[in-house]
N, C-alpha and C positions, 0 to 999 in steps of 0.2 A: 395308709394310702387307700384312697377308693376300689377295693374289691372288684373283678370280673370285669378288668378294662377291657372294652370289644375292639380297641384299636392299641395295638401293642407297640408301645414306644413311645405314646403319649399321655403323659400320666396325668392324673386328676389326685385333687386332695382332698378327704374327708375335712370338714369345719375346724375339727382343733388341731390338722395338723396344717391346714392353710395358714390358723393363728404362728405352727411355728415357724414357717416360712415366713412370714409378715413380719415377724421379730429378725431373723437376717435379714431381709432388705433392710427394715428398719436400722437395723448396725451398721452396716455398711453406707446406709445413706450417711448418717450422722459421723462416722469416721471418716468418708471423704470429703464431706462440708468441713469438717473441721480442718483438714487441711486445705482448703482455699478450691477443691473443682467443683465445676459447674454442671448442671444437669442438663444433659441433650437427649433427645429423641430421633434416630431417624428412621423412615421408612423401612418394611418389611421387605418389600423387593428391590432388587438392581438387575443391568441388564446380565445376562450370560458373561457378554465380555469384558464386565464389571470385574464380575468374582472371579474368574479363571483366570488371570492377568497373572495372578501370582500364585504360584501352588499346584498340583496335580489333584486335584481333591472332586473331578466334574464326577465320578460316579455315585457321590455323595449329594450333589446340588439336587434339589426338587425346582425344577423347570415350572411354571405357571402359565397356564395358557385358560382360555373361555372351553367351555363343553362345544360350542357350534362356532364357527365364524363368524363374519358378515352376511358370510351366502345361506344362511342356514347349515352349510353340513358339518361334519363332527370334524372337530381339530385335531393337527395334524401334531408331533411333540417339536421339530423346527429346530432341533438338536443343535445342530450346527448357525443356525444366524446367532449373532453376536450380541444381537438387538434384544432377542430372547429374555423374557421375565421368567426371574426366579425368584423364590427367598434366600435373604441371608444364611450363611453357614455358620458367619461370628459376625463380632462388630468391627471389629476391626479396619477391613474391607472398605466397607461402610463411610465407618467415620475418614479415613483418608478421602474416600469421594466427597465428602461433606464440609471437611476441610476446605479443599480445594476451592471449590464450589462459591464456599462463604468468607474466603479470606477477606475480603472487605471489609466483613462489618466483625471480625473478630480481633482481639490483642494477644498476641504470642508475648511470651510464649503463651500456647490457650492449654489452658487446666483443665479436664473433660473427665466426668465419672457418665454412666451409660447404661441402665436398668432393663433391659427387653428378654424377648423369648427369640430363640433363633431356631432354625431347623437342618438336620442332617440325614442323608438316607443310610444310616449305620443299621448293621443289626442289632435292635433290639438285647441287652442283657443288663445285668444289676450295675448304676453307673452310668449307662448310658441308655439313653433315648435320643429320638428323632425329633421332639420339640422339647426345647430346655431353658432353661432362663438363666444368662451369663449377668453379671456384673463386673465391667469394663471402668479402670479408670487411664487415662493416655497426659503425657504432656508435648505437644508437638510446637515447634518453633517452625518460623519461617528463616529458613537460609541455616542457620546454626544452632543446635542443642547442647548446650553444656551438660559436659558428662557427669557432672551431679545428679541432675534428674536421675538416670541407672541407679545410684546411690539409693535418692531418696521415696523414687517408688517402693524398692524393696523393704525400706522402712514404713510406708504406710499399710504395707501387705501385711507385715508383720505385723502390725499393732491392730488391724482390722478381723485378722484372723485370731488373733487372739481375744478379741470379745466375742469371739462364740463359740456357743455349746458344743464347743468341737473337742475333742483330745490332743495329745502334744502333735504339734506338725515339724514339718522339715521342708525348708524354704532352698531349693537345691538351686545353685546358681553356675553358669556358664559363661565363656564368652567365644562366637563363633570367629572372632580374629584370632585368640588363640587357638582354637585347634583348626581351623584352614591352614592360618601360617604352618602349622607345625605339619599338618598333611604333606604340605608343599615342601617346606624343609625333607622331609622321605622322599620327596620323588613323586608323589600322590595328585597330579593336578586336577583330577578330577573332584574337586573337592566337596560339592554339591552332592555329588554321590556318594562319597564317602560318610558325610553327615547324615544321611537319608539311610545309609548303613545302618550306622552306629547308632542311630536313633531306635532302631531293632532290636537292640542287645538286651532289655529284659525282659523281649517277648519272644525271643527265640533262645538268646544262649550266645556265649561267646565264639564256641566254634562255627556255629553256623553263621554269625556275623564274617568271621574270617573266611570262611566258604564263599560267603558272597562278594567280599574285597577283592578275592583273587579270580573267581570264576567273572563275576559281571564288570569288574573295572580294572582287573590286569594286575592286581597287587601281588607284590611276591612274598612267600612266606613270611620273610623278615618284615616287608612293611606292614603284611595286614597284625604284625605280634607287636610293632612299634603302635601303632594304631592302638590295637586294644590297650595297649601298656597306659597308654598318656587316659583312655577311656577308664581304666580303673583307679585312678589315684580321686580319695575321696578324704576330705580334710575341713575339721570347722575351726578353722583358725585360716590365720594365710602361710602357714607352711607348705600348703602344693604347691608354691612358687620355686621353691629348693628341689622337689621331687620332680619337676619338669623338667628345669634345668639338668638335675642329675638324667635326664634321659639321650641327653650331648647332641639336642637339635637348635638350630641357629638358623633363626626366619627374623626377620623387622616386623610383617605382620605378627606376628606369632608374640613376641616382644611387648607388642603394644595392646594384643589383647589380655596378656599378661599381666602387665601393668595397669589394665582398668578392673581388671577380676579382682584384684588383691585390693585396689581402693573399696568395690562394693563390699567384699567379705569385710576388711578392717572396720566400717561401718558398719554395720547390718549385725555383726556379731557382739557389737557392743550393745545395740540398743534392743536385739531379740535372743542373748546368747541359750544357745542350745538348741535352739532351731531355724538356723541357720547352717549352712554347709556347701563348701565350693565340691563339686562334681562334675567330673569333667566329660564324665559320659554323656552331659544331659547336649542334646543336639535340637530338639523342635523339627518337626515336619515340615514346617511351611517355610517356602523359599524365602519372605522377606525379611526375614529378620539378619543383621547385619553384625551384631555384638553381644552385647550383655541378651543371656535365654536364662528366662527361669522356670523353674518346675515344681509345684510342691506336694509332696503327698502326709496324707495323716499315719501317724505311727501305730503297726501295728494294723493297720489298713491299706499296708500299701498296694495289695490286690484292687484297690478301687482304683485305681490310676490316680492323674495328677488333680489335684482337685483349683487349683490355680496358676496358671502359665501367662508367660509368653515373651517379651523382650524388645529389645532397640532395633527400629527399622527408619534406615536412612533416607532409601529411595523408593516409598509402596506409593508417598504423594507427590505429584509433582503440577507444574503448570508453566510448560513450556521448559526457559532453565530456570525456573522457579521450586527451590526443593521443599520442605516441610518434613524434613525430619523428625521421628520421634520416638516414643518408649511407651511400654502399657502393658498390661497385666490384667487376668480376663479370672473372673470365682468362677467356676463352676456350678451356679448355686443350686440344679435342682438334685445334680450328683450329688454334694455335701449335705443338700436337707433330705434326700432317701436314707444317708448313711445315720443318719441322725433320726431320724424319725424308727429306721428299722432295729437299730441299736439303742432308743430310747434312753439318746446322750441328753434329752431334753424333751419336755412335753409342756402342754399346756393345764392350767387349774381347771378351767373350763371350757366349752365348744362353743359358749357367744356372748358376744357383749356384754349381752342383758344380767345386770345387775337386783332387779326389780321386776316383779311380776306384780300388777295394780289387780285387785280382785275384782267382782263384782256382785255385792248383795244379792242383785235382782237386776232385769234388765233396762228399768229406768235408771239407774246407777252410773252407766256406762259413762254421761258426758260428765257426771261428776269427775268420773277416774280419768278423764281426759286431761281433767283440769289440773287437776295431782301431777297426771305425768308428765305434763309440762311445766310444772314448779320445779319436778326435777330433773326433768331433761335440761333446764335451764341452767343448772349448778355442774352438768355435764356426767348425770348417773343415765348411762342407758335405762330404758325403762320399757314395759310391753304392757298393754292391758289385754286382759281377760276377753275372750270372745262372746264367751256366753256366761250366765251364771248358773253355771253347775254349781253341785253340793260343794263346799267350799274343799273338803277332801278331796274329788278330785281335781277342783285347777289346784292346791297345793302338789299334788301327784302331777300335775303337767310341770310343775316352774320345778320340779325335784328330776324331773329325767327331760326337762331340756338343760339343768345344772345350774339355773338360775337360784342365786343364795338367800334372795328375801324375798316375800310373800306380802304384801299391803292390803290392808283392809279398813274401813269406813262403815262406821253402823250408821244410823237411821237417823240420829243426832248430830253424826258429822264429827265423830269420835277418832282419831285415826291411831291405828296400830300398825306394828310395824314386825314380824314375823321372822327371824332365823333357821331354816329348815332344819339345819343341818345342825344347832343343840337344843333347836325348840322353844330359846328363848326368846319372849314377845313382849315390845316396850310400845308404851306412847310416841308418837313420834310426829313432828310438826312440817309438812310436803315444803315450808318456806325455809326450812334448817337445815333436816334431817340430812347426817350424809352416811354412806357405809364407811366400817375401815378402811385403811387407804388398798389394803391389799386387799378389796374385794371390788374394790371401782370399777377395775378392767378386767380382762383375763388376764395372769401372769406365765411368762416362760418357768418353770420348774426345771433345773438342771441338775441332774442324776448324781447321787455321789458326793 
């Protein structure tokens, strides 16, 4: 990572770890196309009343305003209008207004993956920053969502995350109908609360979670120990459906979240077994979400937090009684490519393109090597010529510490050689043929291990 960031929480990449960043987008794109979503973009801002609609999260928004008004004098922050430009926090938000917005010219259900940079006012630490770049994919229906999709998002999670340079993960799966029901079943109706709770529990600790059940929402010993009870049952199979039961609460909601939990485990366990896992602690901060929550962290790193979340939200879109239900799941990606870049689970061959460095005899040379490097530019070798012609030692000494692999040269005759830095070996080579190995065309991901 680029060294002596003067603004902390917004990170920059040196050239070869931007390549390994480019290689996750890159997987991720080609693993969401593969399964049928489409690529959208939307805008960086929405209003205040956009993003705050759902969630507690305003000390986090960065508000957007001009340095001066209209009148010329300095602006004012307008905290409270609704109207208020900010930036995104996720996409989420977003694409619901977007939905909305564009139901006309869309086909539900509509299949969405979602590539951008979002911004949060967090404190700065390893993990998190204040501009980061999420990869979002959603399936959102007009009027009804078959509970499949829950299913089968968590199977593309799973197959996305495992082409990358990542270590084993755990795909932690929830469903907030079963535990409100079950709240509820205790006597617990504040259940909102109570999720916002338990959501706490492995940044503070269980007792203090129960501190907080009884002290801010009235729970009584027993309820806030049922609570944790149903919070700690943790299972990769669909056996937590028996350990629920044995905890002798009886809810319909509760029932029915039950019964969707156990269809995505039975799934999801089949086609990612071993990292997947039903956890019932897992709750999500954000108010919309309505069922299936998911969480996942890397093993072994779970000190980084989740590196992929989120879940079923029924009513965040709407349009009059118009609903848009849906489901979606957000990478973390600049979290996952710090963990990776700092643990050197993968790096790059090289810092650039350039396959080819064109030399130059002398400095009438130059538009001959022009001409070279577009016979090979043409065949699709990145290619750079020479600025000047120095002693041929050192532009070989340039294209060796910018990590370019081959060296080109052209005598007086129109002789062309073709140079290996790196064992020395130098052949004839024809600018209309010539190609490199295939593993030297590009830069490659190198993955550790």
């Amino acid at each position: 990572m680029a060294r002596n960031a003067s603004l902390s929480g917004f990170p920059e990449w040196l050239p070869q770890e931007r390549l390994v960043e480019q290689h996750v987008l890159d997987t991720l794109r080609r693993i969401f196309e593969l399964h049928g979503f489409s690529s959208v973009e939307t805008r960086a801002v929405e209003t205040v009343g956009q993003l705050l609609r759902k969630g507690e999260i305003d000390k986090e928004v960065y508000a957007l305003s001009r340095l001066q008004d209209d009148d010329g004098a300095a602006a004012s922050g307008a905290r409270e209008d609704p109207h208020q430009l900010a930036l995104h926090f996720d996409l989420t938000v977003p694409f619901a207004r977007y939905v909305v917005e564009n139901a006309g010219y869309l086909s539900f259900p509509f299949r969405r993956y979602q590539i951008q940079k979002v911004w949060r006012g967090e404190r700065p630490q390893e993990g998190r920053a204040r501009e980061f770049t999420q990869a979002d994919i959603d399936v959102v229906a007009d009027g009804d969502l078959p509970f499949r999709y829950d299913v089968e998002l968590a199977l593309v999670i799973a197959e996305a995350l495992s082409a990358l340079p990542i270590p084993a993960f755990k795909l932690r799966i929830n469903n907030r109908k079963l535990a409100e029901g079950f709240y509820r079943g205790i006597g617990l109706t504040d259940t909102a609360g109570v999720l916002r709770s338990i959501d706490k529990l492995e940044k503070i600790g269980a007792e203090k979670v129960a501190e907080l059940l009884k002290s801010e929402l009235g729970a009584t010993a027993e309820q806030a120990a049922q609570a944790l009870a149903l919070a700690s049952i943790r299972t990769e199979d669909t056996s937590f459906v028996a350990r629920v039961r044995e905890l002798g609460v009886t809810d319909e909601l509760m029932e029915e979240g039950l019964n969707e939990l156990e269809q995505v485990i039975a799934a999801a366990v089949k086609s990612a077994p071993g990292s997947v896992v039903a956890d019932l602690s897992i709750a999500r901060g954000l108010d919309y979400y309505t069922g299936t929550v998911y969480e996942t962290v890397l093993v072994g790193h779970e000190a980084l937090g989740s590196i992929c979340s989120g879940g079923r939200y029924d009513a965040l879109a709407s349009k009059g009684s118009r609903k848009f239900p849906g489901v979606g799941l957000s990478i973390g990606v600049t979290r996952l490519v710090s963990r990776i870049l700092s643990q050197e689970f993968a790096t790059a061959s090289r810092s650039v393109p350039t396959a080819v460095l064109i030399t130059l005899a002398d400095d009438d040379s130059w538009t001959g090597a022009q001409e070279v490097a577009a016979a090979l530019r043409a065949r699709g070798i990145s290619t750079e010529v020479a600025a000047r012609a120095d002693k041929f030692g050192k532009q070989i000494k340039y294209a060796d510490k910018r990590g370019i692999p081959f060296v080109w040269f052209t005598d007086n005759e129109g002789v062309h050689q073709v140079k290996d830095i790196r064992s020395g070996e130098q052949l004839p080579a024809d600018p209309a043929a010539w190609m490199p190995p295939a593993e030297d065309l590009k830069p490659r991901i190198v993955v550790a291990g």
